[in-house]
ROTI-57295 format. One line per field, with one value per residue: x, z negated, y of N, C-alpha, C, O in turn; residue number from 1. Coordinates in Angstrom, 3 decimals, padded with zeros to 6 digits. Layout:
n.px <- [X_...] $
n.pz <- [Z_...] $
n.py <- [Y_...] $
ca.px <- [X_...] $
ca.pz <- [Z_...] $
ca.py <- [Y_...] $
c.px <- [X_...] $
c.pz <- [Z_...] $
c.py <- [Y_...] $
o.px <- [X_...] $
o.pz <- [Z_...] $
o.py <- [Y_...] $
mipa <- [NUM_...] $
END
This chain:
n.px <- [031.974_029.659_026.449_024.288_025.843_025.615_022.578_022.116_023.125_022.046_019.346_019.303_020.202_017.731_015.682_016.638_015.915_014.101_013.126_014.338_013.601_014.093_016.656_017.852_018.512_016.455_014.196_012.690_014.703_017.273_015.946_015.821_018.270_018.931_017.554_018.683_021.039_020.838_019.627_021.731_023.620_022.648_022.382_024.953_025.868_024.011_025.426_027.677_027.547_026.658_028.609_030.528_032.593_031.804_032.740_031.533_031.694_030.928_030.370_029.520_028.582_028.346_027.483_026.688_027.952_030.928_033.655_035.349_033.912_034.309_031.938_030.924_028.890_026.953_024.797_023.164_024.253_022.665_024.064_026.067_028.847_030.636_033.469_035.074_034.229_033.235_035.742_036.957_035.355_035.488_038.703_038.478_036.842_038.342_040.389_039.623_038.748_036.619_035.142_032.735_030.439_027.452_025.149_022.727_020.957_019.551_021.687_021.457_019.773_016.508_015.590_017.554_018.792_021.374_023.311_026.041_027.533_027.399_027.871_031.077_031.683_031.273_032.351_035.132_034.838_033.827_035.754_037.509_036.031_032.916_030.101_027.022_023.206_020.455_017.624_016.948_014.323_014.862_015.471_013.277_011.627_012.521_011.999_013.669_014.549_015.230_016.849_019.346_019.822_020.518_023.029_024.408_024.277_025.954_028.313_028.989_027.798_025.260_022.143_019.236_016.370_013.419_014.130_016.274_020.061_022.343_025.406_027.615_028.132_025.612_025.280_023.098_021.473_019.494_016.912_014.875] $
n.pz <- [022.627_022.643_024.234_021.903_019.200_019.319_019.318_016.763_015.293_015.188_014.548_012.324_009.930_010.008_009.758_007.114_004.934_004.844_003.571_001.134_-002.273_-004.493_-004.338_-004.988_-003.874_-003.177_-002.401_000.039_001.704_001.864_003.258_005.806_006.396_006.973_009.044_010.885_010.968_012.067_014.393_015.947_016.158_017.303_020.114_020.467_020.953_023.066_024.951_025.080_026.062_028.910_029.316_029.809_031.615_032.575_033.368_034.978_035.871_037.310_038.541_041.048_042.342_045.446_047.690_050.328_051.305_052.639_051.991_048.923_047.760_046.895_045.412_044.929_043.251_042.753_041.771_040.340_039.908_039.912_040.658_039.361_038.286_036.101_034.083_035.908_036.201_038.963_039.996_038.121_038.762_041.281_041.157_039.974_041.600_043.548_042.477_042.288_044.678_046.149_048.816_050.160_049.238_047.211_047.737_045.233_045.176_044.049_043.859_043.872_042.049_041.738_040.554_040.613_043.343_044.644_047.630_048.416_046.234_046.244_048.801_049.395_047.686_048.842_051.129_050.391_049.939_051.932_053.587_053.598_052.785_053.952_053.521_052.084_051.638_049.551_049.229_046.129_043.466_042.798_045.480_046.348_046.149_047.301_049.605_051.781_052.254_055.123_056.249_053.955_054.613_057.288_056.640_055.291_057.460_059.264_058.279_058.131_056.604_055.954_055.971_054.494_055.086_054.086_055.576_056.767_056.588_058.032_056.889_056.801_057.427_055.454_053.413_053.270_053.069_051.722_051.679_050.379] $
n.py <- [-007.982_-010.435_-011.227_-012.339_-011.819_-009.010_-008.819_-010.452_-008.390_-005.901_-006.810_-008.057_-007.036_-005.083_-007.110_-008.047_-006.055_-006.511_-008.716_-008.198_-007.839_-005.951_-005.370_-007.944_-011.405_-012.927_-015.809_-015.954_-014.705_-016.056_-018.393_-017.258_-016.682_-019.124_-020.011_-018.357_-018.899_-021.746_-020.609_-019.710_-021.328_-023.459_-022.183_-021.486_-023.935_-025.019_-023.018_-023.937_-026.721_-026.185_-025.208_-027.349_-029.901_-033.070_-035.943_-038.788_-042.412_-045.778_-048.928_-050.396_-053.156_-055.183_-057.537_-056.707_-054.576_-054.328_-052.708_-051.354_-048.527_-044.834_-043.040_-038.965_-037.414_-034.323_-031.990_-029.100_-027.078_-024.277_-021.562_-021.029_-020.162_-019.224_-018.563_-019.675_-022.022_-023.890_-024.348_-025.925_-028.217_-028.596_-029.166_-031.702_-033.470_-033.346_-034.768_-037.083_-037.991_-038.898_-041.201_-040.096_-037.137_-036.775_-034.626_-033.466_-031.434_-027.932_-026.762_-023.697_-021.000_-020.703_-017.951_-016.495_-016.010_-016.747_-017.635_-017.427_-018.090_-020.929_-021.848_-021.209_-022.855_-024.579_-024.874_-025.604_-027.816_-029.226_-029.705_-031.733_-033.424_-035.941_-034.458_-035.015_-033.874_-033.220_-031.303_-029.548_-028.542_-026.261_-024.774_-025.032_-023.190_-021.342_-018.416_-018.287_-020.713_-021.938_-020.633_-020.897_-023.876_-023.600_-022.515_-024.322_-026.916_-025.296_-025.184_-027.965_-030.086_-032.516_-032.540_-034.384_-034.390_-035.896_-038.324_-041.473_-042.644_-044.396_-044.520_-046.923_-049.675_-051.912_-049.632_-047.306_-044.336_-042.241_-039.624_-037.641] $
ca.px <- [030.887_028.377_024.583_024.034_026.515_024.345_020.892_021.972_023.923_021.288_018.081_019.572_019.526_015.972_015.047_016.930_015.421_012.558_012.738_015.015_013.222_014.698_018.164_018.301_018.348_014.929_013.910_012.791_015.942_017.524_015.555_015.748_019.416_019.430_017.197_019.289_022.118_020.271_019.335_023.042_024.475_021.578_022.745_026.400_025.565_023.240_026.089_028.702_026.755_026.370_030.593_031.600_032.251_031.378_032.403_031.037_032.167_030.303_030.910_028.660_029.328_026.768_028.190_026.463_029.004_032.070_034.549_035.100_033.324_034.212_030.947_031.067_027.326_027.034_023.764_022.103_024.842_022.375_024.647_026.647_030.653_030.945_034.908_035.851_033.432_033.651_037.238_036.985_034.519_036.472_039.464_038.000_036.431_040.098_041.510_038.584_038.986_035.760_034.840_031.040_029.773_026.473_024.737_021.322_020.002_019.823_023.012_021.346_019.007_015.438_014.981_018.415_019.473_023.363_023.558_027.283_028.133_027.070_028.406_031.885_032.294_030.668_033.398_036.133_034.121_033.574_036.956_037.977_035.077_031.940_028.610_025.131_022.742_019.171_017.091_016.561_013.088_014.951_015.676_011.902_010.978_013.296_011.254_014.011_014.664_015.509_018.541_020.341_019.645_021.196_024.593_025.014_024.662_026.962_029.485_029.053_026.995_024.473_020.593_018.223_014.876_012.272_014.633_017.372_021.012_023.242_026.444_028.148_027.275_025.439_024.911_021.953_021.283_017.431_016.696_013.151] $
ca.pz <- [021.820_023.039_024.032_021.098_018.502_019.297_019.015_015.229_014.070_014.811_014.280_011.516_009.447_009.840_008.944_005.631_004.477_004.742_003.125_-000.238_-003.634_-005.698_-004.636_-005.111_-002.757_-003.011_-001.371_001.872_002.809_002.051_004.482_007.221_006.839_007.559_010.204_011.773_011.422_013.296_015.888_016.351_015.917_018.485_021.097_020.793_021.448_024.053_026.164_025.214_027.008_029.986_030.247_030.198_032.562_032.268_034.553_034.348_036.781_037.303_039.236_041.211_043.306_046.429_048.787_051.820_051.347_053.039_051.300_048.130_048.082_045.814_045.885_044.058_043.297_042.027_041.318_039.151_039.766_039.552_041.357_038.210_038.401_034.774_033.719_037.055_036.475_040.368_040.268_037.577_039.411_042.653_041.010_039.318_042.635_044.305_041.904_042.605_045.896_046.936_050.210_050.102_048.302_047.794_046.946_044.791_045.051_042.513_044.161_044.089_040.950_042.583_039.632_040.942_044.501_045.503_048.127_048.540_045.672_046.772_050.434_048.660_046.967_049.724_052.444_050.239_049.977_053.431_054.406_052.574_052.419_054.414_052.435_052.232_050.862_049.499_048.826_044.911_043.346_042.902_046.269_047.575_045.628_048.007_050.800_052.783_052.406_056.117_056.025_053.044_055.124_058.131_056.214_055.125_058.349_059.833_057.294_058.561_055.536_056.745_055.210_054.579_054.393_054.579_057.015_056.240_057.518_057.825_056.506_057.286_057.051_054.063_052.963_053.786_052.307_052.391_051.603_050.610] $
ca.py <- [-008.527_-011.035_-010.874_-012.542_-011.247_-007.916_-009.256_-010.281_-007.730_-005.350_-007.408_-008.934_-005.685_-004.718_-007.823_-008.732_-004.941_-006.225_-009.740_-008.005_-007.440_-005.513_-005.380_-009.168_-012.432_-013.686_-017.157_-015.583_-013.977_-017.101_-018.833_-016.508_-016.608_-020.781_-020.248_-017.567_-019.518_-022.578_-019.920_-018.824_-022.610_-023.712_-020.964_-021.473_-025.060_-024.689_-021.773_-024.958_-027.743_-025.405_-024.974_-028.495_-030.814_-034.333_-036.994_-040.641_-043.373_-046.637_-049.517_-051.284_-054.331_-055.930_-058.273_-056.324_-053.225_-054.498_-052.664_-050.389_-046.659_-043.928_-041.262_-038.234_-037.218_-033.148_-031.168_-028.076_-025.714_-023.142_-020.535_-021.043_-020.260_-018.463_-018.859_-020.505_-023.421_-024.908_-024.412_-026.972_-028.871_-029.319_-029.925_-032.662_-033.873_-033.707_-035.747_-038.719_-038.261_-040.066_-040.867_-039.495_-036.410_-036.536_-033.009_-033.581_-030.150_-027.136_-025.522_-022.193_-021.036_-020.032_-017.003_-015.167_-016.533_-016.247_-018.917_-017.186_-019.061_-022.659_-022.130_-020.828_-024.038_-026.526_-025.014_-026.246_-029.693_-030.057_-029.505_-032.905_-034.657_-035.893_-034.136_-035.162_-032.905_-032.993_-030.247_-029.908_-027.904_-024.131_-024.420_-025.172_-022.388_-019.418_-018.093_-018.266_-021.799_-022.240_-019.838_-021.704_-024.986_-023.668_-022.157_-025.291_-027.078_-024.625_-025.865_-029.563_-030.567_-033.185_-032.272_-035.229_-033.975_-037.084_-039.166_-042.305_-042.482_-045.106_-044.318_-047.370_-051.217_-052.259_-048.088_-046.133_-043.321_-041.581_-038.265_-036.944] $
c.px <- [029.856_027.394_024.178_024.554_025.716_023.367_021.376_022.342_022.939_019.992_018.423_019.166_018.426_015.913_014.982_016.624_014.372_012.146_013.476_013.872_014.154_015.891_018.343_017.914_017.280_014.742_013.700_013.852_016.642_017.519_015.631_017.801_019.724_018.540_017.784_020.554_022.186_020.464_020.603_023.760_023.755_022.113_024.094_026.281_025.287_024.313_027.379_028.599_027.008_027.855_031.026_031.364_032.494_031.346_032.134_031.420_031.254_030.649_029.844_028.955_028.051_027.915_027.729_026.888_030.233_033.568_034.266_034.949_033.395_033.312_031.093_029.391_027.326_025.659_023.403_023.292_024.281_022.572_025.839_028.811_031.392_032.967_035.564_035.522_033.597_034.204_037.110_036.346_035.090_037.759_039.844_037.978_037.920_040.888_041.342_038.861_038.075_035.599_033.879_030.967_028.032_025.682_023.231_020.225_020.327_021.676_022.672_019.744_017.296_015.061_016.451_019.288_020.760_023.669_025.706_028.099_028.422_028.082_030.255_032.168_032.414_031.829_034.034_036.201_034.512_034.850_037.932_037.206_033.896_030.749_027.519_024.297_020.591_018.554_016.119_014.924_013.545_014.783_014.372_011.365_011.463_012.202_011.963_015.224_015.725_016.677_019.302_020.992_020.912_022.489_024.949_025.314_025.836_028.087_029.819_027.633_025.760_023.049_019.921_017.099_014.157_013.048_015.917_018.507_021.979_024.604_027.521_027.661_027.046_025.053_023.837_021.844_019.913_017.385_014.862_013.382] $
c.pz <- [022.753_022.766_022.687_019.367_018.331_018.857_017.581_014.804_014.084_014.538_012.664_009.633_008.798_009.296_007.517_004.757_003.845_003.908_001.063_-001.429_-004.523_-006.014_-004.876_-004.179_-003.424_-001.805_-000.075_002.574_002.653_003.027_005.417_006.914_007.148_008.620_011.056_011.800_012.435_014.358_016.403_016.937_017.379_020.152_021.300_021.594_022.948_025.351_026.423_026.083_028.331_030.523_030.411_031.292_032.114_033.164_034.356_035.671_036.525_038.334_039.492_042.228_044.348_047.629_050.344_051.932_051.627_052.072_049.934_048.450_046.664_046.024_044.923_044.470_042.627_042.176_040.379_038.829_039.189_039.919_040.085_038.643_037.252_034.105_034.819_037.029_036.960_040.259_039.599_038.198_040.766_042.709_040.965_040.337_043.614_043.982_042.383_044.119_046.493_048.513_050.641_049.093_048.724_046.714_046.280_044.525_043.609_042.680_043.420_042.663_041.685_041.980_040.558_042.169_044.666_046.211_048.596_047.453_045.930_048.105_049.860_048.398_047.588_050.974_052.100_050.213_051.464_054.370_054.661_053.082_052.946_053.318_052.608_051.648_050.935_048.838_046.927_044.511_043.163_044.148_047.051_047.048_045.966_048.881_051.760_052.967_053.476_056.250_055.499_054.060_056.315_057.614_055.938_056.479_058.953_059.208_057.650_057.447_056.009_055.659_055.808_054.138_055.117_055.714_055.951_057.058_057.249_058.055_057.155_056.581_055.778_052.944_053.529_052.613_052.693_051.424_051.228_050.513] $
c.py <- [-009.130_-010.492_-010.973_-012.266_-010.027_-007.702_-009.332_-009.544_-006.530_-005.391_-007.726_-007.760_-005.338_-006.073_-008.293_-007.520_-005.232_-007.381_-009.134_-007.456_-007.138_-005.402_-007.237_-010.421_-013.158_-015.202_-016.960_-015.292_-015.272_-018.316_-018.737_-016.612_-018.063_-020.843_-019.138_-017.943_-020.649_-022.265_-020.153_-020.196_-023.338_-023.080_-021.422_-022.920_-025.368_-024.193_-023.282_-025.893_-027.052_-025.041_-025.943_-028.904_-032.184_-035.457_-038.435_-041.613_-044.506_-047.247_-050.862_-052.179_-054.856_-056.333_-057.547_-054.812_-054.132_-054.121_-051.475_-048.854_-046.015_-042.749_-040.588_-037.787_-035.650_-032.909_-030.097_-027.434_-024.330_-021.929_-020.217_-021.128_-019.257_-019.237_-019.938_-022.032_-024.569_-024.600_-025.768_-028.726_-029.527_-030.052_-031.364_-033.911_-034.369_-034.589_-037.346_-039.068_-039.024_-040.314_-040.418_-038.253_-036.273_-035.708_-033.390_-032.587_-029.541_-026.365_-024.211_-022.330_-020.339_-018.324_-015.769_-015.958_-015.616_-017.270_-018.373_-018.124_-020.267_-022.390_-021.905_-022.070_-024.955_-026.101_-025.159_-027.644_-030.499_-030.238_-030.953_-034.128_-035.036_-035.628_-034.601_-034.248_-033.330_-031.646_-030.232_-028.607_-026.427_-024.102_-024.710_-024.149_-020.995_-019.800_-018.561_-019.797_-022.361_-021.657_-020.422_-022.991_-024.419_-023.101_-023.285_-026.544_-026.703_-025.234_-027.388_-030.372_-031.256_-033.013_-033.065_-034.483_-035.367_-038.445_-040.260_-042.270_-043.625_-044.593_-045.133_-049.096_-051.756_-050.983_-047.295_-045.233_-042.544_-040.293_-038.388_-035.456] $
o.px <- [029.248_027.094_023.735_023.782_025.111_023.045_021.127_022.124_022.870_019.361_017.509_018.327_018.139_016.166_014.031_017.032_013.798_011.008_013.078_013.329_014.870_016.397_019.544_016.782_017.522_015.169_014.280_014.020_016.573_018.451_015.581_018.348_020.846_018.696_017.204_021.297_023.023_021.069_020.630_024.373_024.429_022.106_024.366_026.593_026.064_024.229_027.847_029.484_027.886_028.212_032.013_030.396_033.381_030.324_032.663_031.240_030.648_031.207_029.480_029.741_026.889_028.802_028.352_026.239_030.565_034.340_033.224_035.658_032.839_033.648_031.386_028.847_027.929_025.150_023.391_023.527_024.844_021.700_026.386_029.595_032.449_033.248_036.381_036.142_033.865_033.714_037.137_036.774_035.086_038.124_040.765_038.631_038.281_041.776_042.103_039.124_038.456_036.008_033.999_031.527_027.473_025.541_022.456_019.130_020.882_022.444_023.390_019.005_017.397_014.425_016.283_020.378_021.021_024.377_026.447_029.105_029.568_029.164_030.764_033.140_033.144_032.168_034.831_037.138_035.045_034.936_038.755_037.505_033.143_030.491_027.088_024.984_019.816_019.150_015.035_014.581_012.765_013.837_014.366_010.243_011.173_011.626_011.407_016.295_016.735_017.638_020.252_022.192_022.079_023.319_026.083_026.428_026.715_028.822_030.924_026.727_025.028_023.148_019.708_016.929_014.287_012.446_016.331_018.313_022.395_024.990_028.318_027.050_027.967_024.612_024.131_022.115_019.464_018.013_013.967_012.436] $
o.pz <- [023.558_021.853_022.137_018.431_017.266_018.152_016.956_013.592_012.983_014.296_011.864_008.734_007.603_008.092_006.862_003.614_002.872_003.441_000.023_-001.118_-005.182_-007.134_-004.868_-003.705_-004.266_-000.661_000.839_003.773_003.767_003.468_006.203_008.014_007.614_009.294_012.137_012.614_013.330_015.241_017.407_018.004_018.356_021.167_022.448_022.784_023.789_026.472_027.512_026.931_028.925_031.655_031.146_031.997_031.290_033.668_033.454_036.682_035.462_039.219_038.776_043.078_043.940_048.199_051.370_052.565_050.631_051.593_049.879_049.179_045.632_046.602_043.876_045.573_041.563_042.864_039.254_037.650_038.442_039.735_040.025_039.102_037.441_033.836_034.556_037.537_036.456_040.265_040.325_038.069_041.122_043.483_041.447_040.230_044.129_044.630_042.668_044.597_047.334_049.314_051.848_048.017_049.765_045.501_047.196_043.974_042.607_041.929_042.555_042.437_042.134_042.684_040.954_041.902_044.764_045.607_049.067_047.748_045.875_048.103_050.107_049.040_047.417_051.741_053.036_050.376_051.884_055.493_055.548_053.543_052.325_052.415_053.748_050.850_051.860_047.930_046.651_045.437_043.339_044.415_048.280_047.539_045.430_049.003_052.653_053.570_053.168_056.386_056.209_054.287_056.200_058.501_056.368_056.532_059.201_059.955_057.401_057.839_056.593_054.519_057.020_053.006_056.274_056.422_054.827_058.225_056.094_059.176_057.913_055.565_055.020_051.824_054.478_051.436_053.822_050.366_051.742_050.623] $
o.py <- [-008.425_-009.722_-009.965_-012.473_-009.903_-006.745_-008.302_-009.554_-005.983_-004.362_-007.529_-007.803_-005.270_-006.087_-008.717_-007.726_-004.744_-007.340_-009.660_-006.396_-007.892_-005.333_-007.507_-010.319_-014.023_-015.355_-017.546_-015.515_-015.791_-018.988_-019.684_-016.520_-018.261_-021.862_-019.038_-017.394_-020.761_-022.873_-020.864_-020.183_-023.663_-023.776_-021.776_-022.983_-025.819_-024.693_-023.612_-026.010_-027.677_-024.715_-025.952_-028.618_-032.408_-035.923_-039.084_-040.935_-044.376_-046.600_-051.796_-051.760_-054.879_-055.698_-057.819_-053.979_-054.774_-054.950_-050.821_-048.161_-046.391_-041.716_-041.166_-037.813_-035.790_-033.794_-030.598_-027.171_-023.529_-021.080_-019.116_-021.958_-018.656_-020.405_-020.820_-022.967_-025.660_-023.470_-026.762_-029.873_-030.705_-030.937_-032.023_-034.949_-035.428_-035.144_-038.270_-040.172_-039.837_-039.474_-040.205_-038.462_-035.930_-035.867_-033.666_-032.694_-029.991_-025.764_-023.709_-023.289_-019.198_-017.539_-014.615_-016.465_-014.417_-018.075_-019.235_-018.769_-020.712_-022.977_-022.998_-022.469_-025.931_-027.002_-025.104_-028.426_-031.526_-030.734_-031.185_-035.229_-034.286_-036.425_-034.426_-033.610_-033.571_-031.067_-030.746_-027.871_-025.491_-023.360_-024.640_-024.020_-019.925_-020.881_-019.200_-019.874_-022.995_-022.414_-020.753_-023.150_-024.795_-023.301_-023.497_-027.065_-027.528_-025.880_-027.871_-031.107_-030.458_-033.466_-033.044_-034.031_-035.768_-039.252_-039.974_-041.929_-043.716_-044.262_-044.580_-049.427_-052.063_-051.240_-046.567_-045.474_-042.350_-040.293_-039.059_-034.676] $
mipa <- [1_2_3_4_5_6_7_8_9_10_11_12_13_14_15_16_17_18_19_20_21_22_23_24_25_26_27_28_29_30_31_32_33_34_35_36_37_38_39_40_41_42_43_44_45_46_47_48_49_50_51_52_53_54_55_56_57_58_59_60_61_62_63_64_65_66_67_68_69_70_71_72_73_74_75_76_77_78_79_80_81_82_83_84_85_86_87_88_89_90_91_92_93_94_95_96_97_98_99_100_101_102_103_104_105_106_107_108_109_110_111_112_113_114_115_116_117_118_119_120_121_122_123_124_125_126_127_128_129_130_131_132_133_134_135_136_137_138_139_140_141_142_143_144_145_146_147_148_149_150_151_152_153_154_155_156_157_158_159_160_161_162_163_164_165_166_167_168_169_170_171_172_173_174_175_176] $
END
């Protein structure tokens, strides 16, 4: 039984006790049962969004890029790997095969740090694939900031903070 399966079946209770007259369905309980179906419908929604994956492609053309580049762009993991998630996620990535990944921050969630997760996923990345990485707002918000930074280094993973890098003719890439 779900978090939420819980929360209604024993909230749900007390409350429709309290909305009944007389043994009979009165307009309030009525109500409270389409806004507790919202809630529920809202929620399921909400946990759904949060399992897919969603890939989008685009195709942009500029005569001062030499030849064709496939980047893969990820972000707002979160520390998130609920039903094998990044499995899905790398797969995905394996299939594209880009020649760039470039990380946009939000690996790691600032409220419940597991940088084991992120590093976990980015040493199957890096094995493949040259990384870039910027630092997203959970991650300015650990203390220990500087630690994360250097596991990922260690890994190869190249961290733009404030600086530009040329990739290769016609590509820069800038970091803040």
């Amino acid at each position: 039984m779900g978090p939420w399966s819980h929360f209604f079946q024993s909230n749900m209770k007390i409350i429709i006790k309290k909305c009944r007259t007389r043994g009979r369905h009165g307009f309030g309980e009525v109500v409270l049962y389409f806004i507790l179906l919202a809630l529920a419908l809202g929620g399921f929604l909400i946990y759904r969004e949060n399992q897919s994956l969603a890939l989008s492609h685009y195709q942009i053309k500029s005569k001062k890029i030499s030849r064709s580049l496939k980047i893969c762009q990820i972000s707002d993991f979160h520390n998130h790997d609920h039903r094998g998630f990044q499995e899905k996620v790398y797969q995905a990535i394996r299939q594209e095969d880009p020649d760039y990944i470039f990380i946009t921050g939000d690996l790691v969630d600032s409220r419940k740090t597991k940088p084991e997760v992120s590093l976990n996923f980015l040493k199957r990345l890096v094995a493949y694939y040259p990384c870039y990485y910027v630092t997203g707002n959970h991650e300015h918000r650990i203390k220990d900031l500087e630690k994360i930074h250097r596991a990922y280094r260690d890994l190869g993973i190249h961290i733009l903070d404030n600086e530009s890098l040329v990739l290769e003719e016609g590509l820069v890439l800038h970091g803040l």
